[in-house]
C-alpha positions as CSV (number, residue, x, y, z in Angstrom):
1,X,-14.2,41.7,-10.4
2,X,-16.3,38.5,-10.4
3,X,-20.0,38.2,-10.7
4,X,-20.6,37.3,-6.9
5,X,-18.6,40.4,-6.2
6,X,-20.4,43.0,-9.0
7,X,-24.0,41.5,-7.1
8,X,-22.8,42.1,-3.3
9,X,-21.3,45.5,-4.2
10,X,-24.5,46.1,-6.1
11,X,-26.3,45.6,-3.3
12,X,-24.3,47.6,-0.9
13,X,-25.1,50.4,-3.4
14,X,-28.8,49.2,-2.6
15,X,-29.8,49.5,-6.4
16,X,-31.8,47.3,-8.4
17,X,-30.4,45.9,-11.6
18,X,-32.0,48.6,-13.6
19,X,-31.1,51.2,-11.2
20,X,-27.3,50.0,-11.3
21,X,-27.9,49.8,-15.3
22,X,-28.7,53.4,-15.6
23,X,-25.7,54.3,-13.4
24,X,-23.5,52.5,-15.8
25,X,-25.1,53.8,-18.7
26,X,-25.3,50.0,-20.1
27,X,-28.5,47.0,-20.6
28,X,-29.8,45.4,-17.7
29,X,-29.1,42.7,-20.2
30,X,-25.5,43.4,-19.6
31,X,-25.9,43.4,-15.5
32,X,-28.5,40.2,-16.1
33,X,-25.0,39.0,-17.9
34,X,-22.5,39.8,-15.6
35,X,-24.2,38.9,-12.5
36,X,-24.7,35.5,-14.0
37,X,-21.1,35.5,-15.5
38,X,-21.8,34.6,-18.3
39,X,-20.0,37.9,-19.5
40,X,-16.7,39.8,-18.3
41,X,-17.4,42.8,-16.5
42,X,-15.2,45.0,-18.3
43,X,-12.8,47.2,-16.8
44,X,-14.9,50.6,-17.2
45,X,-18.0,49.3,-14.9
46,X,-15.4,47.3,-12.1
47,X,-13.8,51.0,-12.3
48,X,-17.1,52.7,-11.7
49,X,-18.8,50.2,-9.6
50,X,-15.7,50.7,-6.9
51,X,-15.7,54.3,-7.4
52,X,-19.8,54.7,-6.5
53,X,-18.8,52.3,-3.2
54,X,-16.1,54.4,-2.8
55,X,-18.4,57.6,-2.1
56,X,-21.0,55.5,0.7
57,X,-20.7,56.8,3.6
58,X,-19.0,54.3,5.5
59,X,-16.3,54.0,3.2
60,X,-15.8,57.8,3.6
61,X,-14.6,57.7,7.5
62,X,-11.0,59.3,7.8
63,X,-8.4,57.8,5.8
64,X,-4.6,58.5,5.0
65,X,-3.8,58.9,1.6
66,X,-1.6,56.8,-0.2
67,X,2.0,58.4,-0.7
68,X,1.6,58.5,3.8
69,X,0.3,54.6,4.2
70,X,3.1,53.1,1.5
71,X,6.0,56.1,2.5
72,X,6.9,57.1,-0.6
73,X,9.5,58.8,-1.5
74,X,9.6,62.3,-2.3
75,X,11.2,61.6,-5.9
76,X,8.2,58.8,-6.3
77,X,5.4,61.5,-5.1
78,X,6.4,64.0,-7.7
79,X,6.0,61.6,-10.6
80,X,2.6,60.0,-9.3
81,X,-0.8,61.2,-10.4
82,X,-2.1,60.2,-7.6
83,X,-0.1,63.1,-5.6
84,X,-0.3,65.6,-8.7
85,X,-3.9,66.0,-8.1
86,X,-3.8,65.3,-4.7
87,X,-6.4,62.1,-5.0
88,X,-4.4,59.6,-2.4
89,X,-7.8,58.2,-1.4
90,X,-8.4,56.9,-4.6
91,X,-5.3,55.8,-6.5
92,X,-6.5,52.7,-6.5
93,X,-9.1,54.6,-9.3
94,X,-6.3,56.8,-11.2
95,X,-4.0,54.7,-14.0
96,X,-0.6,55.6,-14.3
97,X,0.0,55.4,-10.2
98,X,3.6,54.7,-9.8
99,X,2.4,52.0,-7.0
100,X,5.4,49.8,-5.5
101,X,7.3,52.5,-8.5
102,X,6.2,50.5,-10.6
103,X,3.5,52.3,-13.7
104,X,0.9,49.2,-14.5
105,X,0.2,48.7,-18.0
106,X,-3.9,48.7,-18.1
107,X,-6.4,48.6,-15.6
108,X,-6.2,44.6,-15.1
109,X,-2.7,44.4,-14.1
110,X,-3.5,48.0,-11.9
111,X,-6.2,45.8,-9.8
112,X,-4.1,43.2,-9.2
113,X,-1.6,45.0,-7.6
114,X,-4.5,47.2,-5.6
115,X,-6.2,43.7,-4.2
116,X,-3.2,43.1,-2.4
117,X,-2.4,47.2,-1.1
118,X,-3.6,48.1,2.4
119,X,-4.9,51.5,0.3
120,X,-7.5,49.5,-1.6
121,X,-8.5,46.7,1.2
122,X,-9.1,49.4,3.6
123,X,-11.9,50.3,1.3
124,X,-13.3,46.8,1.0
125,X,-12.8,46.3,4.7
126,X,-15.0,49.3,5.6
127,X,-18.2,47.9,3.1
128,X,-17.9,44.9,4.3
129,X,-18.6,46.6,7.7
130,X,-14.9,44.8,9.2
């Protein structure tokens, strides 16, 4: 997440810095600093912001979940998280997703694979108001 994208999302939240301080539990220093990019927004706020934009109420209209959008296979469901506890709307939050099969080593490498999966642009799509 860059710092154009952590302000717009921000906004879509419609919360002030402060607010959207408080909600991470961090400075407004630190959203002064990431807004400006002058710092990295690590992985636990990008996690937290997307989850919080996640829960608006345009980004809640009817959606498949994952394992039915990609057709996964039965052996693949079993062994995902994302089916375990039944959470196919937001895999894109859960680490250890077996996405393409494939388990993604941290949360960077996870995002990189979501910013390119229908599951996860749907969601950006539908904030964006597309």
């Amino acid at each position: 997440m860059n710092s154009k994208e952590f302000s717009y999302l921000r906004n879509k939240l419609n919360k002030t810095q402060k607010q959207m301080a408080q909600l991470l539990g961090i400075s407004i220093k630190a959203i002064h600093s990431y807004e400006q990019g002058w710092r990295t927004i690590p992985a636990h706020a990008e996690r937290q912001v997307f989850f919080l934009v996640s829960n608006m109420k345009e980004a809640k209209r009817v959606r498949k979940p994952c394992w039915i959008i990609k057709r996964c296979p039965s052996e693949r469901k079993k062994q995902c998280p994302a089916w375990e506890f039944q959470s196919g709307k937001l895999c894109w939050f859960i680490c250890g997703t077996l996405c393409n099969g494939v388990d993604h080593k941290n949360w960077k490498e996870k995002m990189e694979a979501c910013r390119s999966c229908e599951v996860f642009t749907y969601l950006l799509k539908t904030i964006n108001g597309e």
